[in-house]
N, C-alpha and C positions, 0 to 999 in steps of 0.2 A: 209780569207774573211773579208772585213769590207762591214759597215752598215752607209750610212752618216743619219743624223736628217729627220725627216719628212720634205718634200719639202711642199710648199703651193700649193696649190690644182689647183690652174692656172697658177703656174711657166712654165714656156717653158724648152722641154725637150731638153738639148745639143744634137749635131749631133751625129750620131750612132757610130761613133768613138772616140768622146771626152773621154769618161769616160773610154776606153779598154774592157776589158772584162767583161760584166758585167749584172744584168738584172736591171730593170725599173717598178715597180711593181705599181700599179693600184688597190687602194682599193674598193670595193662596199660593202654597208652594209645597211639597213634600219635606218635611224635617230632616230627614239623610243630608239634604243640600246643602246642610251647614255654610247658610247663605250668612254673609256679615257684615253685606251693604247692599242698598240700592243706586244703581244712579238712571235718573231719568232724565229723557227727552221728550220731546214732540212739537208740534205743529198748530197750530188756531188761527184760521182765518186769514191762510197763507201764508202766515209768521211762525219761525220758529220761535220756541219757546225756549227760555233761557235754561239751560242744565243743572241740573242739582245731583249732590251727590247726599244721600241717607241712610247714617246716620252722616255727618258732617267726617268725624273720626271713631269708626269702627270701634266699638271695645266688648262686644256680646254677640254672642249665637242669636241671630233674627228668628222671630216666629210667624210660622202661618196666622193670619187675622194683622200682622201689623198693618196701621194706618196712617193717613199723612192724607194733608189738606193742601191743594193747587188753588192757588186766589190768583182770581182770571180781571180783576177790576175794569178793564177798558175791553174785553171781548161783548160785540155785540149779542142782544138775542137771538137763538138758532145759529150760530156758530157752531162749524164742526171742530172737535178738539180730538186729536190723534197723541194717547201717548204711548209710549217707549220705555219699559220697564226691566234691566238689567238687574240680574240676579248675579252679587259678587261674592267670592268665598275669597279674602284676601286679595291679589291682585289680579286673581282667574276669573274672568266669563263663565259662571254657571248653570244659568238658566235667565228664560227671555221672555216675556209676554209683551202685548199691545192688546190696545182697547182703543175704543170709538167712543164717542159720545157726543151730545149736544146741550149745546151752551139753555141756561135760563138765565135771564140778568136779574139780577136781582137775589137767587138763590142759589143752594147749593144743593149740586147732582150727586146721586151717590152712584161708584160706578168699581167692580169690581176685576181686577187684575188677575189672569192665572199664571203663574210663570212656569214654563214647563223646561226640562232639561235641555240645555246646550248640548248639542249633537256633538258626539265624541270627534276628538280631532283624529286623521289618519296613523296608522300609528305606524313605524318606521323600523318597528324589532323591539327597541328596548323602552319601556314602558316610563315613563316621568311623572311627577309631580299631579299632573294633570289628566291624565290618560288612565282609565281602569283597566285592571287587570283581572287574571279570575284568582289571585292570590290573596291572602291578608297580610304582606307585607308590602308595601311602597318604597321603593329607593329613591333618593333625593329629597327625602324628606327627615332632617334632622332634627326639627323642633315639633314635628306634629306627629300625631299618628293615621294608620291606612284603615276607612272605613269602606265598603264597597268598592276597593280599587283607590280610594280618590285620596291623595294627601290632603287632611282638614286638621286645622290648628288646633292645638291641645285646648282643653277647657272640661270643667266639669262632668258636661256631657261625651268627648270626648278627647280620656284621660290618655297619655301615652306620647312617648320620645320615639324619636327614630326611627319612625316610619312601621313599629309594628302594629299589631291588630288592636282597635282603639279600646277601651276601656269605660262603661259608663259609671260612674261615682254615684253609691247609695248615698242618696242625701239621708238616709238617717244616721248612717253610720259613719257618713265623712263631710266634712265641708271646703275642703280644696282639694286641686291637683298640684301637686307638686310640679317644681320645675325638672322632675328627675322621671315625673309623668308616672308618680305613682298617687291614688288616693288616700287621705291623709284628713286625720282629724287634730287642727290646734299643728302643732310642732312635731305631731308623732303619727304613726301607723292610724289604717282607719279600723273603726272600733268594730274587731272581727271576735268570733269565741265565743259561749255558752255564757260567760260572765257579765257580759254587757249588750245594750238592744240602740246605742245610742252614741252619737256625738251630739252633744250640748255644752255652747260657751267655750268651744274648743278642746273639750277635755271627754273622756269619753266613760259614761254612764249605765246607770242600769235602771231607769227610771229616774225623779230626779236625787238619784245618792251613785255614791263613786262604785267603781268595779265591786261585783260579787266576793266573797271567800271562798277559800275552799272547801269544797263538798257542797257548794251552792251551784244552781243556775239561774240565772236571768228570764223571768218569767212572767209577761204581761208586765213589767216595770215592777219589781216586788224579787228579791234575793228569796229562794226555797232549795228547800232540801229535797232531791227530787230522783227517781232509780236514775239516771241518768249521769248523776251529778256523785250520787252515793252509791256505788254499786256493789260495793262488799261490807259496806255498815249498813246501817238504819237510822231512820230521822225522830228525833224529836224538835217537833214546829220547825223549824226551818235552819235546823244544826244537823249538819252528819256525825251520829255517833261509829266507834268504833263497829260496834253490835256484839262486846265478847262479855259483858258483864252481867251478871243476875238480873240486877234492874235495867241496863238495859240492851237488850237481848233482842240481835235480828240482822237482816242482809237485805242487801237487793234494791235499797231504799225504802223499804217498808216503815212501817212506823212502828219501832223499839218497844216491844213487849217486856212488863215485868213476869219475871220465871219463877214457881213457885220453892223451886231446889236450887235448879244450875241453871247456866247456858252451856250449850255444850261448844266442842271447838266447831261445828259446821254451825255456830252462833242460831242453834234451834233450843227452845225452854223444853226442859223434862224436868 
């Protein structure tokens, strides 16, 4: 038996004959499970089946739909194949499915895996790594953070040191987690504020130009002057003016009237 790499999750599956004999496997699992490997076993035709672990060396948050191809080469036709589907978050037993199926020589079976939660181990008082709780803090957990009870390794999806409550990272506004398990666009903070809608190229944006000014907001990708942004001036096109001047006279962010006399100090035209 071999075991090729996890396929991507939308790759297009060869025609039923390309691979020979073989099956086609279809992962399903709940995303909480911040599953970050598989390892499989099973059985064919009496024979245990050689083990595999996938990916080879973990380095991503797995998704439901992943795929992976079992080449069964010398299993006869109508062969029962029994496999063994370990869901791993790190080096914990997560979740487990089995499936059935039968051999066709010649082609390849498509045959789909559910993996459902590992039954909580008993718990003994004081809660670990591994053991939910009804908290969002986890203790013994100093590189990851606590999602549903569970300590799950930091990453994008979920941001966070030291076992507190995880953090999901706006991808538009950030592109890592830090090792400090805070979200983070480029070298610095992730791109939070009225002034910018965006981390691009590591730097963080407001459409594609750098941060806003002041008396700007960041609006559909485009710097304006906006009541929000000018609340004691008034705009012309997309400058906050003061609002105390004859010509240009106004508050609130309105758009700057010329006054025929004055402005007066409540920056109204008479």
């Amino acid at each position: 038996m071999a075991v090729l790499a996890l396929l991507a999750a939308s790759a297009c599956q060869d025609a039923a004959r390309a691979a020979g004999t073989a099956l086609y496997v279809t992962t399903e699992f709940d995303p909480l499970l911040q599953l970050t490997q598989f390892r499989m076993s099973g059985r064919v035709d009496g024979g245990d089946l050689r083990p595999a672990l996938l990916p080879e060396h973990p380095g991503r948050i797995l998704q439901s739909g992943e795929t992976f191809r079992v080449l069964l080469p010398d299993a006869p036709d109508g062969a029962r194949v029994t496999l063994r589907l370990e869901g791993m978050r790190g080096s914990e037993l997560a979740a487990l499915g089995t499936v059935d199926a039968a051999v066709r020589e010649g082609y390849e079976v498509d045959v789909q895996v559910r993996l459902a939660p590992w039954p909580e181990r008993p718990d003994a008082g004081t809660p670990d790594s591994g053991t939910p709780d009804a908290s969002t803090f986890c203790v013994s957990c100093p590189d990851g953070c606590c999602r549903n009870g569970y300590c799950v390794p930091r990453t994008f999806q979920s941001c966070g040191v030291g076992g507190v409550d995880c953090t999901v990272c706006d991808g538009a506004r950030a592109n890592a987690c830090s090792a400090l398990g805070t979200c983070t666009c480029g070298g610095g903070p992730a791109c939070t504020g009225t002034h910018v809608d965006r981390c691009a190229d590591g730097q963080c944006k407001c459409g594609g130009s750098g941060p806003c000014g002041a008396g700007q907001e960041c609006v559909n990708g485009e710097c304006r002057c906006t009541p929000g942004s000018c609340p004691d001036g008034c705009c012309v096109g997309s400058t906050c003016e003061p609002g105390n001047e004859q010509s240009k006279c106004g508050t609130a962010g309105q758009a700057c009237q010329q006054c025929r006399r004055e402005c007066t100090a409540e920056r109204v035209c008479r």
